[in-house]
KEDRENRO-77310 format. One record per atom (N, C-alpha, C): residue number from 1; residue in three letters; atom name; z, x, y. Coordinates in nm, 3 decimals, m for minus. Layout:
BEGIN
+-----+-----+----+---------+---------+---------+
|   k |   r |  a |      c3 |      c1 |      c2 |
+-----+-----+----+---------+---------+---------+
| NUM | ALA | CA |       Z |       X |       Y |
...
+-----+-----+----+---------+---------+---------+
END
This chain:
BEGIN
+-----+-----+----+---------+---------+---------+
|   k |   r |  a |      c3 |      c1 |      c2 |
+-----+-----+----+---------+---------+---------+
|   1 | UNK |  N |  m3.332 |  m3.422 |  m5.990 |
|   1 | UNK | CA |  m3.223 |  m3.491 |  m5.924 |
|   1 | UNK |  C |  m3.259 |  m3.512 |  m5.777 |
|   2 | UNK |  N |  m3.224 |  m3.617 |  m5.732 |
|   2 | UNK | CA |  m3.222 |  m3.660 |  m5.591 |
|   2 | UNK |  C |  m3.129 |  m3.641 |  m5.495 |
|   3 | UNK |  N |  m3.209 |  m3.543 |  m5.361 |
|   3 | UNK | CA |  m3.109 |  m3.463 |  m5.293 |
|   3 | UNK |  C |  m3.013 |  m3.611 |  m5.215 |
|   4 | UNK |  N |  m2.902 |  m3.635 |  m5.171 |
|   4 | UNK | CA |  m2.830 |  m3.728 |  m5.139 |
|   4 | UNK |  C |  m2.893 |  m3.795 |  m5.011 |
|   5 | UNK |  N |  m2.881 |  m3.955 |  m5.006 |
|   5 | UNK | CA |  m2.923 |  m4.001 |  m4.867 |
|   5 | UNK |  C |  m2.942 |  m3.953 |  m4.750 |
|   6 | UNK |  N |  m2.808 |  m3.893 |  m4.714 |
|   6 | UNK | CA |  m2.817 |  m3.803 |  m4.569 |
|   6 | UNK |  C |  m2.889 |  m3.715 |  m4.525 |
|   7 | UNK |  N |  m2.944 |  m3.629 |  m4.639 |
|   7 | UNK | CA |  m2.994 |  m3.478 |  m4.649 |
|   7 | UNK |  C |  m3.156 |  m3.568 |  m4.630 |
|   8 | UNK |  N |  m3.198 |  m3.696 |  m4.732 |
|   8 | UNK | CA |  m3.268 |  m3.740 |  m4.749 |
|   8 | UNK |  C |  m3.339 |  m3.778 |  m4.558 |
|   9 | UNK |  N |  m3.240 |  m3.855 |  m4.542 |
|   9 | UNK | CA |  m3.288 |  m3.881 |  m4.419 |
|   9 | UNK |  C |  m3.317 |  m3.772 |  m4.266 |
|  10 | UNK |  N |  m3.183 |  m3.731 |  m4.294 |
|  10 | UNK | CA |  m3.189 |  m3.589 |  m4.229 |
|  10 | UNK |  C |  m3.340 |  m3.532 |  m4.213 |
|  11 | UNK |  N |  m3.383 |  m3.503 |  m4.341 |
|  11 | UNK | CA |  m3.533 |  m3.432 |  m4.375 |
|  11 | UNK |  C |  m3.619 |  m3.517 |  m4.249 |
|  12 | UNK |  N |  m3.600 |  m3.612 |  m4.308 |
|  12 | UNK | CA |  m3.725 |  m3.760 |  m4.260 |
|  12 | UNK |  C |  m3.645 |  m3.750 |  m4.084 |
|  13 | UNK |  N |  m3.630 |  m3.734 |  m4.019 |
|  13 | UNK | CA |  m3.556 |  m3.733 |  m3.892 |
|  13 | UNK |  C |  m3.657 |  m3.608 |  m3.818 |
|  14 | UNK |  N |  m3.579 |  m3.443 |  m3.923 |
|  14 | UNK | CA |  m3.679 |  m3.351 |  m3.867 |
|  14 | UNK |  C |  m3.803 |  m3.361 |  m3.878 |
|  15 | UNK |  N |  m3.883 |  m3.415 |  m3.973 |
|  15 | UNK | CA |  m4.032 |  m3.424 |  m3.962 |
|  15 | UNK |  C |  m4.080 |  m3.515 |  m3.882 |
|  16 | UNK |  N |  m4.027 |  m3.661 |  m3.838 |
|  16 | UNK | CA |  m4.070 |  m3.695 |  m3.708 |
|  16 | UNK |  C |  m4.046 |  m3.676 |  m3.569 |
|  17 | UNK |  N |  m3.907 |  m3.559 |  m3.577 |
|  17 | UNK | CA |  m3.883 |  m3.506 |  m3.415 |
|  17 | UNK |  C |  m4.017 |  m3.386 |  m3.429 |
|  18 | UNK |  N |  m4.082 |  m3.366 |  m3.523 |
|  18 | UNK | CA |  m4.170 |  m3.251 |  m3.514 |
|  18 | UNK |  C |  m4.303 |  m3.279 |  m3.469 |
|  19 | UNK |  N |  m4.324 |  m3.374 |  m3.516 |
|  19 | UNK | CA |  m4.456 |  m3.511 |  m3.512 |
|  19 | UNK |  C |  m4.417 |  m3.536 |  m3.369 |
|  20 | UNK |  N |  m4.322 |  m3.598 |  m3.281 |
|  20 | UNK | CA |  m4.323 |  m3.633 |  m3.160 |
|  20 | UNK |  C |  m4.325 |  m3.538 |  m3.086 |
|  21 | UNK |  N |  m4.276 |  m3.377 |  m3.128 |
|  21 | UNK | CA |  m4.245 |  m3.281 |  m3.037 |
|  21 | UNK |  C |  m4.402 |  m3.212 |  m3.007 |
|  22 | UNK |  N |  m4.491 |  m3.234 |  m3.126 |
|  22 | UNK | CA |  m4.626 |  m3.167 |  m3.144 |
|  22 | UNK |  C |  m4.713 |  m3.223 |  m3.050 |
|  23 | UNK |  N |  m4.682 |  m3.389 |  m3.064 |
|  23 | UNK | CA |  m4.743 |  m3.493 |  m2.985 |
|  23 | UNK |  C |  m4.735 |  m3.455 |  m2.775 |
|  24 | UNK |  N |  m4.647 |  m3.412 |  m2.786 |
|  24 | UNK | CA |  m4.653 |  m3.396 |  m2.666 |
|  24 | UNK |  C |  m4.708 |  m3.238 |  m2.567 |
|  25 | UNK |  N |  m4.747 |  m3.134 |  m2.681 |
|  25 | UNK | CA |  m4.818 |  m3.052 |  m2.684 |
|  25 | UNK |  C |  m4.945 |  m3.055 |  m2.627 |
|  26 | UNK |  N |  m5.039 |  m3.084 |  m2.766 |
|  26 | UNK | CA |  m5.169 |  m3.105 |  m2.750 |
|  26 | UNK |  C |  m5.241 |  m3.207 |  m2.807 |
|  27 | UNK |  N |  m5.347 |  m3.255 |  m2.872 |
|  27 | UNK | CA |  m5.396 |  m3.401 |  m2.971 |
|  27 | UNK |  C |  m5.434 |  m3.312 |  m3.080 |
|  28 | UNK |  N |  m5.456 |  m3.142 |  m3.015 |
|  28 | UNK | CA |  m5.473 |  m3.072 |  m3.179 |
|  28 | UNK |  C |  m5.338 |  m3.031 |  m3.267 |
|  29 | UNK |  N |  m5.280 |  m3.031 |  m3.177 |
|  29 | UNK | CA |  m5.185 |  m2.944 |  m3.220 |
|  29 | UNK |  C |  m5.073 |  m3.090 |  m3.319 |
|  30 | UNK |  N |  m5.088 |  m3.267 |  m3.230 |
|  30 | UNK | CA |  m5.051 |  m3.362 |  m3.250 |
|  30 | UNK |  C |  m5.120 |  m3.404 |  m3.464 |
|  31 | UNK |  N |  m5.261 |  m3.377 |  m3.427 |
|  31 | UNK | CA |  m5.338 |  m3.401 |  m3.500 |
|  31 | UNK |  C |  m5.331 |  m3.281 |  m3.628 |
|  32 | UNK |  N |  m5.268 |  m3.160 |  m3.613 |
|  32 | UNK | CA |  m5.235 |  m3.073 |  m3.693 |
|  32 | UNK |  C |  m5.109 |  m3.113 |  m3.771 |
|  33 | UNK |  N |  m5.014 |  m3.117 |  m3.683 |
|  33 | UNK | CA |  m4.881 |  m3.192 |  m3.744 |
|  33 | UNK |  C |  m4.891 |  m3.344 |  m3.782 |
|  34 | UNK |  N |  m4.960 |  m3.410 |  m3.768 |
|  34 | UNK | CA |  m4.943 |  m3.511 |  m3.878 |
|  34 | UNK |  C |  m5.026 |  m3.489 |  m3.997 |
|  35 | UNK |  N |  m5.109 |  m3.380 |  m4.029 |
|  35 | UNK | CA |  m5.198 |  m3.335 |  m4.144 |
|  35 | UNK |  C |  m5.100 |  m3.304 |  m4.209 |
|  36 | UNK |  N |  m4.997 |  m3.212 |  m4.127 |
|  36 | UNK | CA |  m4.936 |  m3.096 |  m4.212 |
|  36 | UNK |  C |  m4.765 |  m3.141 |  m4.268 |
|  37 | UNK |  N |  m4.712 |  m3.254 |  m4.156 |
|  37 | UNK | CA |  m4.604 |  m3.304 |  m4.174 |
|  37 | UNK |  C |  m4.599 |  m3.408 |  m4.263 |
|  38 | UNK |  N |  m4.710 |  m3.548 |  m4.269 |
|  38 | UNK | CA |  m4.698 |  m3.630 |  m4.337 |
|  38 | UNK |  C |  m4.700 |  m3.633 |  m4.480 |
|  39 | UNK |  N |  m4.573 |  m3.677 |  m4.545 |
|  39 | UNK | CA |  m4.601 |  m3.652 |  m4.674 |
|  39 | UNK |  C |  m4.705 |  m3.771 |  m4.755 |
|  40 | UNK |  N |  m4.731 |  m3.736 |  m4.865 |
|  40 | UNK | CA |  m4.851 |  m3.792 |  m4.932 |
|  40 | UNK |  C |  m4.801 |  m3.892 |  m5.068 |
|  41 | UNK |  N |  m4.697 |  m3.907 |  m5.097 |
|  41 | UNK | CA |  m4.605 |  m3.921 |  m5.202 |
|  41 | UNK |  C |  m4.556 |  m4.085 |  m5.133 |
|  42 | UNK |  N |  m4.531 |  m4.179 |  m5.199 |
|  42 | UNK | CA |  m4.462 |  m4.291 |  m5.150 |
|  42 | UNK |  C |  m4.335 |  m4.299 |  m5.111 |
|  43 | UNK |  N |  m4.256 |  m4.231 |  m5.209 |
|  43 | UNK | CA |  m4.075 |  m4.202 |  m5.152 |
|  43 | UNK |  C |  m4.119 |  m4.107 |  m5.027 |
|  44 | UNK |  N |  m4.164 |  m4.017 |  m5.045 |
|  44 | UNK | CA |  m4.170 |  m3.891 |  m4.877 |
|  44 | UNK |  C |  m4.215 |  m4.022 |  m4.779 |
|  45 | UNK |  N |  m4.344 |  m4.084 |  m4.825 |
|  45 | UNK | CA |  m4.373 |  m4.130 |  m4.700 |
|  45 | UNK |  C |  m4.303 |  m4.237 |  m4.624 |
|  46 | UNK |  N |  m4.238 |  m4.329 |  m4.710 |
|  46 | UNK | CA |  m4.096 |  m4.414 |  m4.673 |
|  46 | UNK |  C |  m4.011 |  m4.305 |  m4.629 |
|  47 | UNK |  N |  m3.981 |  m4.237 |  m4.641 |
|  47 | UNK | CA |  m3.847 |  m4.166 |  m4.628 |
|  47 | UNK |  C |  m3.871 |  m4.112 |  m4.450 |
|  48 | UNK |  N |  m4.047 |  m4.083 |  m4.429 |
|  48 | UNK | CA |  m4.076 |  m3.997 |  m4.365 |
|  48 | UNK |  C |  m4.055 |  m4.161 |  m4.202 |
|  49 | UNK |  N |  m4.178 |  m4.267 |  m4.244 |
|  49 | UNK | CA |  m4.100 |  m4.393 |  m4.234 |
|  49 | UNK |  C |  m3.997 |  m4.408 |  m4.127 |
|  50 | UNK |  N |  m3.915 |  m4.410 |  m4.230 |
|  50 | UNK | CA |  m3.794 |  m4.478 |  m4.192 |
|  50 | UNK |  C |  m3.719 |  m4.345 |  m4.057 |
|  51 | UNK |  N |  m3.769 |  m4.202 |  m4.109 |
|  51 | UNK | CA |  m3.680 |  m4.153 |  m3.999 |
|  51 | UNK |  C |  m3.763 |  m4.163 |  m3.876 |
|  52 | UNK |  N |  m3.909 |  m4.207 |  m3.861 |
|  52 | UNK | CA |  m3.964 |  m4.197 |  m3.740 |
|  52 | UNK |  C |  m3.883 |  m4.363 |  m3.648 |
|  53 | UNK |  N |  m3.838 |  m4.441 |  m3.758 |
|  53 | UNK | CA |  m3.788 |  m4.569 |  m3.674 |
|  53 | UNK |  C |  m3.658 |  m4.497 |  m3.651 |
|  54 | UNK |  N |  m3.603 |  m4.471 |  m3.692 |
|  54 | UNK | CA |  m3.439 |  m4.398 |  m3.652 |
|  54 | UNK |  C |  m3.437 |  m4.328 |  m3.519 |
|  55 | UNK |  N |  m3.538 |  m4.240 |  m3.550 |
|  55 | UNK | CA |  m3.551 |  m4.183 |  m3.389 |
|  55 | UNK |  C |  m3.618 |  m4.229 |  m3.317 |
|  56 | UNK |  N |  m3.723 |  m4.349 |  m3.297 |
|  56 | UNK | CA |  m3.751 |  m4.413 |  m3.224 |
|  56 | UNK |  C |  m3.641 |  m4.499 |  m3.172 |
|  57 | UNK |  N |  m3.606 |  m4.573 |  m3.240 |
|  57 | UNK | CA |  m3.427 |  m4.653 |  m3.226 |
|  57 | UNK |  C |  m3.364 |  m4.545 |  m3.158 |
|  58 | UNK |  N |  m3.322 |  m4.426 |  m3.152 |
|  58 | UNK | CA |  m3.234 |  m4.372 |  m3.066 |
|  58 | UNK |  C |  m3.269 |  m4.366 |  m2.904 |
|  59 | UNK |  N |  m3.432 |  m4.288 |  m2.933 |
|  59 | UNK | CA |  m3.524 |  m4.234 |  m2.826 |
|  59 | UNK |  C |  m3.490 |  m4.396 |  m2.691 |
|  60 | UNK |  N |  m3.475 |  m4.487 |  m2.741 |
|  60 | UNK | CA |  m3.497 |  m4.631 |  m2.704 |
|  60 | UNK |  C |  m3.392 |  m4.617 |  m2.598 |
|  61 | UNK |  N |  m3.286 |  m4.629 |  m2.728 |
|  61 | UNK | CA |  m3.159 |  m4.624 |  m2.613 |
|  61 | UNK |  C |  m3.105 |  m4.521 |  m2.559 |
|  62 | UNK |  N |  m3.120 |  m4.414 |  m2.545 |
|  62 | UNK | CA |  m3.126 |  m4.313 |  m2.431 |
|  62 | UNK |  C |  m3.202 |  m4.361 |  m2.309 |
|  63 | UNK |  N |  m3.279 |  m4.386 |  m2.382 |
|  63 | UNK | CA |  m3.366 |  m4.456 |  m2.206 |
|  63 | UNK |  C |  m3.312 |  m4.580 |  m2.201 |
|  64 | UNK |  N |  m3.244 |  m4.694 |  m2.276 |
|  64 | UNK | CA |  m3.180 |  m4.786 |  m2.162 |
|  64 | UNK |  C |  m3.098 |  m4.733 |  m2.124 |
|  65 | UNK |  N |  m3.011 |  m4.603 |  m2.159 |
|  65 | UNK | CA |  m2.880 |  m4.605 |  m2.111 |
|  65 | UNK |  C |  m2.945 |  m4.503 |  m1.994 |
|  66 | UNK |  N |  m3.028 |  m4.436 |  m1.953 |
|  66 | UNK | CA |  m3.103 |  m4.371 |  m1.859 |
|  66 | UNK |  C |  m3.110 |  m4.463 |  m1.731 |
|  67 | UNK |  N |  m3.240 |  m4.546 |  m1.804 |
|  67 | UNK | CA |  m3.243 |  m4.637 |  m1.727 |
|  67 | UNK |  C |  m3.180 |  m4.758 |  m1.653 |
|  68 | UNK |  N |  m3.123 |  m4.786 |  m1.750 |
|  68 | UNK | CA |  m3.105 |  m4.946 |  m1.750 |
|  68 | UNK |  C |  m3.163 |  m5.072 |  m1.794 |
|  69 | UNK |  N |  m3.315 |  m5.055 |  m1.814 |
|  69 | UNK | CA |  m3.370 |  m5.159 |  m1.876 |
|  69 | UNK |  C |  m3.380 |  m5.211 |  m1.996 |
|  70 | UNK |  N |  m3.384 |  m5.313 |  m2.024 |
|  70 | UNK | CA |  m3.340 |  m5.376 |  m2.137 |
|  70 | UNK |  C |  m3.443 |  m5.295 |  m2.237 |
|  71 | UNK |  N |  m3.378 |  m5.289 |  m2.380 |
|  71 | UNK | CA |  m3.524 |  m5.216 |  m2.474 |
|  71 | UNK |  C |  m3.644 |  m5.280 |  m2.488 |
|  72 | UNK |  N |  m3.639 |  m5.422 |  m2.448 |
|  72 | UNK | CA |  m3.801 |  m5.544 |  m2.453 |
|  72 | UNK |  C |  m3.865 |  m5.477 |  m2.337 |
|  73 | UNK |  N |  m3.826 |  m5.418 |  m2.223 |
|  73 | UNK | CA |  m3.887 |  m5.392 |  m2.092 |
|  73 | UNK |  C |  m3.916 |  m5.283 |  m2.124 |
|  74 | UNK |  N |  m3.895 |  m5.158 |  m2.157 |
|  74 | UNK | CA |  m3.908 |  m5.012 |  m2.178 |
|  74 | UNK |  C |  m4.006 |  m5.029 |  m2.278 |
|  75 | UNK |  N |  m3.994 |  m5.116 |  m2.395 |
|  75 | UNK | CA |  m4.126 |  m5.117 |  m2.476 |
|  75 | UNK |  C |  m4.236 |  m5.121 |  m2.409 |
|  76 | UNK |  N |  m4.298 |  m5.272 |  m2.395 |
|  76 | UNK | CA |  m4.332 |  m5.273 |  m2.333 |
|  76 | UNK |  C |  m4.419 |  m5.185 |  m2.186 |
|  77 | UNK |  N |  m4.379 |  m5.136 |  m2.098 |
|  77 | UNK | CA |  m4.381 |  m5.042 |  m2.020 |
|  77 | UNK |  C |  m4.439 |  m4.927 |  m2.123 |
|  78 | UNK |  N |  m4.425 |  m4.920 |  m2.217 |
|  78 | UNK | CA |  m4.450 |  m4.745 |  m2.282 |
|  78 | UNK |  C |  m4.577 |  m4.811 |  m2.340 |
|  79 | UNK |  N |  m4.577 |  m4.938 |  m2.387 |
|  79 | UNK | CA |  m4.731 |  m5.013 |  m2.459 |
|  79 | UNK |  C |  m4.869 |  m4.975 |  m2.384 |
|  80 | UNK |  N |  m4.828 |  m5.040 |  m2.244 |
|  80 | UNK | CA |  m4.932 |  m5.045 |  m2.151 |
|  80 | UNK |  C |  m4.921 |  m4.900 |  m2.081 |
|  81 | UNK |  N |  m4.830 |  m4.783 |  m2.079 |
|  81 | UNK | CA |  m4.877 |  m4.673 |  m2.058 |
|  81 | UNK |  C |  m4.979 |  m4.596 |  m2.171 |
|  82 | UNK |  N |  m4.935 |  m4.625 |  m2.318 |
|  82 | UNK | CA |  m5.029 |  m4.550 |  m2.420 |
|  82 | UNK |  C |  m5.180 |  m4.631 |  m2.402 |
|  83 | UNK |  N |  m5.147 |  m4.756 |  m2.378 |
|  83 | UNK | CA |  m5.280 |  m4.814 |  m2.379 |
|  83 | UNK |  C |  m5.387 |  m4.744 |  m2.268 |
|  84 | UNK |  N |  m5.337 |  m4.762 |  m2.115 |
|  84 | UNK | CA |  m5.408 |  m4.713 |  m2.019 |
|  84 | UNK |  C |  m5.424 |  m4.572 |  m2.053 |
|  85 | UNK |  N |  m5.338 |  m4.479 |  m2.129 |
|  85 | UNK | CA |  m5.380 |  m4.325 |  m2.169 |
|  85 | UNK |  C |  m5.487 |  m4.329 |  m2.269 |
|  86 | UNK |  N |  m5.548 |  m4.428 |  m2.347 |
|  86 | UNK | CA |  m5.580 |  m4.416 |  m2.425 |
|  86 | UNK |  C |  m5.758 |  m4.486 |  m2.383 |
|  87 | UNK |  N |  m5.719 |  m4.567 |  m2.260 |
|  87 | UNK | CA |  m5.855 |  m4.602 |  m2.205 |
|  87 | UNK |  C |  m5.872 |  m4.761 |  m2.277 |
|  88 | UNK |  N |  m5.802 |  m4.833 |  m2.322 |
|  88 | UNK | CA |  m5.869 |  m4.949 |  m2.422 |
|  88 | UNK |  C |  m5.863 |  m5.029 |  m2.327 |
|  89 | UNK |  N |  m5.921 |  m5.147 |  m2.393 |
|  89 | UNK | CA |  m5.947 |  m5.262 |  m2.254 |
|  89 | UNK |  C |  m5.825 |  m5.320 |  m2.238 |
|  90 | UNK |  N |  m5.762 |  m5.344 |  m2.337 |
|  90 | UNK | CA |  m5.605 |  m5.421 |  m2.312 |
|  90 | UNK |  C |  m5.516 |  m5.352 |  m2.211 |
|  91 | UNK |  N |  m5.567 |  m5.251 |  m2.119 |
|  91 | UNK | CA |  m5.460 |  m5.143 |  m2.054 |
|  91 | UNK |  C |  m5.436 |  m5.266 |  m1.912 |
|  92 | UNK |  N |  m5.570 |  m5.323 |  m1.898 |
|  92 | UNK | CA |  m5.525 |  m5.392 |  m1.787 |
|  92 | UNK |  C |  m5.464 |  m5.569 |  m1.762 |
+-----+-----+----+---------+---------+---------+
END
């Protein structure tokens, strides 16, 4: 039986606040938790999916309502910060 939507998503919510919370740790510790968090299964991994856009969608608007900037500008802005963290040529 299939545990109900909420619980469903719920799940998928905590495993990507865990994935973002790891991420900001270390790249091993980043790189450990997505070994250990991502599920391997097609429903887990949709499920898993969909809650990393949910909390990205929230994460968003906390920072416009932080900020103020529209969510196209804050994207953006976070693009060309991962890029320049990341060293690629598109940073500049």
């Amino acid at each position: 039986m299939k545990p109900p939507a909420e619980e469903t998503m719920a799940d998928a919510m905590q495993l990507a606040i865990g994935l973002l919370t790891a991420s900001l740790d270390s790249p091993e510790l980043e790189a450990w938790a997505a070994a250990a968090f991502t599920p391997h299964d097609a429903d887990g991994l949709g499920n898993f999916m969909a809650g990393l856009h949910v909390v990205s969608a929230l994460l968003l608007r906390e920072l416009h309502e932080v900020t103020g900037q529209p969510p196209e500008a804050a994207l953006q802005k976070l693009a060309i910060m991962a890029e320049h963290r990341r060293g690629t040529p598109f940073a500049d």
